[in-house]
C-alpha positions in Angstrom: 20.2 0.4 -7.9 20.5 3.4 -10.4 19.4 2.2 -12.6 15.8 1.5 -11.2 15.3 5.2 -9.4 16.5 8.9 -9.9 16.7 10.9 -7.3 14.4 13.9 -5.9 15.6 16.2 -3.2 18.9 14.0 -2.6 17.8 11.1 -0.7 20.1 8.5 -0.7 18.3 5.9 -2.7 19.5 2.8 -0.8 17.7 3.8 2.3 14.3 3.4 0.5 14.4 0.3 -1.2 15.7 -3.2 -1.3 16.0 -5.4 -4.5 15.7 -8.9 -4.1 16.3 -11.6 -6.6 13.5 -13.5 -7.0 11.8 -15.2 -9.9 8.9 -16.8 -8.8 5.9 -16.7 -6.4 6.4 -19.8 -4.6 9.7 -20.9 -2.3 11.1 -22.1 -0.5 13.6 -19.2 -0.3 16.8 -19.1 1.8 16.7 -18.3 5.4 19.1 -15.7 4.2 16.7 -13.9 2.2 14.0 -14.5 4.5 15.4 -12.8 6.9 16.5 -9.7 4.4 13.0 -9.5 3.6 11.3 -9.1 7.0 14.3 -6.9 8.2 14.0 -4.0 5.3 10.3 -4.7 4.9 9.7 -3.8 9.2 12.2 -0.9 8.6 10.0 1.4 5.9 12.1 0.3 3.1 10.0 -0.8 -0.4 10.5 -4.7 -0.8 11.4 -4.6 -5.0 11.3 -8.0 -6.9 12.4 -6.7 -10.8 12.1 -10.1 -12.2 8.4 -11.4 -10.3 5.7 -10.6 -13.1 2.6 -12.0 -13.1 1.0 -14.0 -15.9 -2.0 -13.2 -17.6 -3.5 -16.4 -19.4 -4.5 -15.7 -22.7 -8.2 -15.7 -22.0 -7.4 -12.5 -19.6 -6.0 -10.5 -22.2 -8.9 -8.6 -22.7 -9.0 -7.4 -19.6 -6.1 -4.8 -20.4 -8.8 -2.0 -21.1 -9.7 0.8 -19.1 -13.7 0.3 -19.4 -13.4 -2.6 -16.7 -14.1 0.3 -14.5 -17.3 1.9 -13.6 -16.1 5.7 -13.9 -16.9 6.3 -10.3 -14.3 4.3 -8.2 -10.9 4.4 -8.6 -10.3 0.5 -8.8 -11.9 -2.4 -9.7 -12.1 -4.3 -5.9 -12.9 -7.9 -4.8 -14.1 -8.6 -1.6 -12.7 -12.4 0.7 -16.6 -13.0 -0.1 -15.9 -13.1 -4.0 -17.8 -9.5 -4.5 -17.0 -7.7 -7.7 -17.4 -3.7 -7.1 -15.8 -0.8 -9.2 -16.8 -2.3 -12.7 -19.0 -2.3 -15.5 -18.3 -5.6 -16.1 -21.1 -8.3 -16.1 -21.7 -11.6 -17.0 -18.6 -13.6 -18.8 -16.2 -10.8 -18.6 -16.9 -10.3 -14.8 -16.6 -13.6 -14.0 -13.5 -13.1 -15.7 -12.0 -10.8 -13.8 -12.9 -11.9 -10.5 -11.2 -15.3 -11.4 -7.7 -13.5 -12.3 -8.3 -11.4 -9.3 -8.6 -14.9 -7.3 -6.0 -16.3 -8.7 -3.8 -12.8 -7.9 -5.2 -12.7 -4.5 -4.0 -16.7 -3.7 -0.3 -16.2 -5.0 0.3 -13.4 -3.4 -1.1 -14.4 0.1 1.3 -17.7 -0.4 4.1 -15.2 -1.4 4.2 -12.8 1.8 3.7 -16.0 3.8 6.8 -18.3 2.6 8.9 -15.1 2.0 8.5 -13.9 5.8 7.1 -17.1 7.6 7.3 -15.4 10.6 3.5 -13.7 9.1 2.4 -17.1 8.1 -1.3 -17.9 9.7 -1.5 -13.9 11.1 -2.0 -11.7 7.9 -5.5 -11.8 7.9 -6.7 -11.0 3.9 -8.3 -7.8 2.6 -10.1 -6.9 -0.6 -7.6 -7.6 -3.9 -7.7 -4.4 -6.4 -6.8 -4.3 -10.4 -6.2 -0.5 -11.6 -6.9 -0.5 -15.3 -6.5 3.1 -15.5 -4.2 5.3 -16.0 -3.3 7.2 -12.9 -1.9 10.4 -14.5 -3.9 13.2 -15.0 -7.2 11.6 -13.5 -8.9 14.3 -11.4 -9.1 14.2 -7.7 -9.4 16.0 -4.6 -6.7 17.2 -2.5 -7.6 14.4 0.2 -8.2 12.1 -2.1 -4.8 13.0 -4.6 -2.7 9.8 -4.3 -0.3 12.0 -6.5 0.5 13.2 -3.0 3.1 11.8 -0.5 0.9 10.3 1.8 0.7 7.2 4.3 -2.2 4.9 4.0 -4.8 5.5 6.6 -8.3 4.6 6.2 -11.3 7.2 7.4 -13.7 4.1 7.7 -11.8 1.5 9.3 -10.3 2.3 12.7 -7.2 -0.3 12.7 -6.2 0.4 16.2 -2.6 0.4 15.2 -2.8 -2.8 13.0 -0.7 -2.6 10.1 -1.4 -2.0 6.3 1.1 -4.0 3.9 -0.1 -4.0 0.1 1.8 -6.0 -2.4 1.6 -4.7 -6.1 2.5 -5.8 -9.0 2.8 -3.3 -12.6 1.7 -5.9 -15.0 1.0 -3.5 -18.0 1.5 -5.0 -21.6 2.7 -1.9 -23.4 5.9 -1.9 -20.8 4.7 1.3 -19.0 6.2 2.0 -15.8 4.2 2.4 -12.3 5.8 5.8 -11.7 5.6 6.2 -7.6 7.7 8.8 -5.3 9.4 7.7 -1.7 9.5 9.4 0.5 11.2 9.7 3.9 11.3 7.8 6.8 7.7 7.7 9.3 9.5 9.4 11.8 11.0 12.4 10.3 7.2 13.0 8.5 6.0 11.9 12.1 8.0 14.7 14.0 7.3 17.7 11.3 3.8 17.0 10.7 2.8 15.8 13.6 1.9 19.2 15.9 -0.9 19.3 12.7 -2.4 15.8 13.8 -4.3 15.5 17.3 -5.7 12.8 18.9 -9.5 13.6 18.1 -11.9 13.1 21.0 -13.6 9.5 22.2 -17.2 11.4 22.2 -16.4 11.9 18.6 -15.4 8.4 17.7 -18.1 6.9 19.9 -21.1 9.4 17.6 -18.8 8.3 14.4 -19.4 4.9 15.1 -23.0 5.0 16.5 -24.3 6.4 13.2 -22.3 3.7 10.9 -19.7 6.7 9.4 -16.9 4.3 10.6 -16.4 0.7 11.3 -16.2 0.5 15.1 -14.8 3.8 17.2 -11.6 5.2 15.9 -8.6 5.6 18.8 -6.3 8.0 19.5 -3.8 6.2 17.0 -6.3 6.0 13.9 -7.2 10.1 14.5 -3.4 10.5 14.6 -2.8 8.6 11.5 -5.9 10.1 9.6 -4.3 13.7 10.6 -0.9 12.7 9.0 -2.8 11.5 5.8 -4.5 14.6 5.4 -1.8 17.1 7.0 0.6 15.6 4.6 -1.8 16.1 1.3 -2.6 19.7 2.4 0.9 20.9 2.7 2.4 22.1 -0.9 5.7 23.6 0.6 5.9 19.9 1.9 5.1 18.0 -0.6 7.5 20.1 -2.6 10.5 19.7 -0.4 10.1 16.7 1.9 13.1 14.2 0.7 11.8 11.6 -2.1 12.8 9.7 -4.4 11.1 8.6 -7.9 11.3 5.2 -8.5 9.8 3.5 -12.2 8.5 0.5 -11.3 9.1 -1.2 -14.6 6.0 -3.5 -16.5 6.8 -7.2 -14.9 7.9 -5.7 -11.8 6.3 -6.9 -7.8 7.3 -4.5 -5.1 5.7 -5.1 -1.3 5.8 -2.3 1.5 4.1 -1.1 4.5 1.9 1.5 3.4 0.7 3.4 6.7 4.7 3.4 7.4 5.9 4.2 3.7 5.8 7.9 2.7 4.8 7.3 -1.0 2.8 8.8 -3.9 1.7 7.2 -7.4 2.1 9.5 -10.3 2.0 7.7 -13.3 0.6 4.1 -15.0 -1.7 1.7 -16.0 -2.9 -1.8 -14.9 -1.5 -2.6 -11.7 -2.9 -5.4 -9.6 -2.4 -5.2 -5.7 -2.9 -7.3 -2.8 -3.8 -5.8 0.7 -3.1 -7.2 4.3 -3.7 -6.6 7.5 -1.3 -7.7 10.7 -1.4 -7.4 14.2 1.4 -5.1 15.7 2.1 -8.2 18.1 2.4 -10.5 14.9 5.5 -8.2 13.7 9.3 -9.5 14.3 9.8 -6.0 15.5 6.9 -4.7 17.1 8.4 -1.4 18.2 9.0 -0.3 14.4 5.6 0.2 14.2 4.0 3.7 13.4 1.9 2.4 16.7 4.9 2.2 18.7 6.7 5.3 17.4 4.1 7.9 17.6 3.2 6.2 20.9 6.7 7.1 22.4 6.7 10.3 20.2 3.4 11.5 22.3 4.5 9.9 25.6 1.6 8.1 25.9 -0.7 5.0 24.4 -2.6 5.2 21.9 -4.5 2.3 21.6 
């Protein structure tokens, strides 16, 4: 594995991610690596598939530009419903990319679900992103750094412990790497950072909710999670010394993780296309992996 990562702050670099061997996005694959998959994948570890690039046909090549997006979001997003947002693109050239979007979105949906069956029929499909632009350097606020070690945790969306799994794939035609950082396990974060989080208040969620600021009324877990997010971002001396590791996510590369579990942070690249999913804690193989089920018997309590 060396020669995919160095290290930051010592942390031994097998305990982040797992390399698999595989060379295409439809199986069947063994029962043996099945099983590999769902076992580091539940566990916090980064899924990594070195040889799993995704083609661009040659019509798509012009989308390799960084004026696809619209200045003011960070990504170029397409909805279930076939909505284009984030881009300046109109006409041909968005009908362009929401058809390699598509086409991204489809493979890997039928990827997750013949590499870990036990998901098949239960990951329910969120909006499909392209990143044409180059992460590094791009202003942001602290909140909103994702330079920053950080779990995923979204302000609008209460998920009510449901789980966030993204799969991306770097698929940048100069051979620029995704640079990302890994950090350590949810956990350890959970257990220094977590007298920063509180629970919030169900008057709060319930006026949040009223007045449209948030999808349905956030729960104890979602205030939790949103405190970790931003408690995490905040905290330099953190940030600076939490055990990580940088890992170069070379151009051709697919790597799949839970991000509200995975400590992580992208600091560097160009064109990546990524696939969000949502699952049920229920749905899991190992339910009680769950940041749901370890902050709840962190707190001594529910949360849901």
């Amino acid at each position: 594995m060396s020669d995919v990562q160095s290290e930051h702050h010592a942390a031994p670099a097998d305990e982040r991610l797992c390399a698999l061997e595989i060379d295409r996005w439809m199986g069947p694959y063994s029962a043996e690596l099945r099983a590999k998959a769902v076992d580091a994948l539940e566990h916090g570890r980064v899924l990594l598939f070195p040889h799993l690039p995704f083609a661009f046909e040659a019509t798509e090549r012009a989308l390799f530009t960084p004026a696809l997006s619209n200045g003011k979001s960070k990504n170029v997003s397409l909805k279930i419903s076939g909505e284009l947002g984030g881009t300046s693109a109109t006409g041909d050239t968005a009908r362009l990319v929401a058809g390699m979007m598509m086409r991204f979105a489809g493979a890997a949906t039928r990827f997750v679900e013949e590499l870990v069956p036990h998901y098949a029929g239960k990951l329910e499909r969120a909006p499909t992103s392209y990143r044409p632009v180059e992460i590094e350097g791009r202003p942001a606020s602290v909140i909103h750094d994702d330079t920053r070690l950080h779990v995923d945790a979204f302000p609008s969306r209460p998920m009510r412990g449901r789980r966030i799994m993204r799969l991306f794939t770097n698929v940048n035609p100069d051979g620029h790497p995704r640079i990302w950082h890994v950090g350590e396990p949810f956990e350890d974060m959970a257990k220094k950072l977590g007298s920063g989080a509180n629970e919030g208040s169900r008057l709060h969620a319930s006026v949040l909710s009223a007045l449209g600021v948030t999808k349905g009324a956030r729960s104890p877990y979602d205030a939790l999670m949103l405190g970790l997010h931003d408690g995490a971002k905040k905290d330099d001396v953190y940030q600076k010394t939490s055990p990580q590791i940088e890992v170069p996510f070379a151009s051709g590369t697919t790597w799949l993780c839970y991000t509200d579990q995975v400590m992580h942070a992208a600091l560097a690249g160009q064109y990546v296309l990524e696939q969000t999913f949502h699952l049920d804690v229920a749905a899991m193989a190992r339910p009680e992996l769950s940041p749901l089920r370890i902050l709840e018997h962190l707190r001594g309590h529910a949360l849901v």
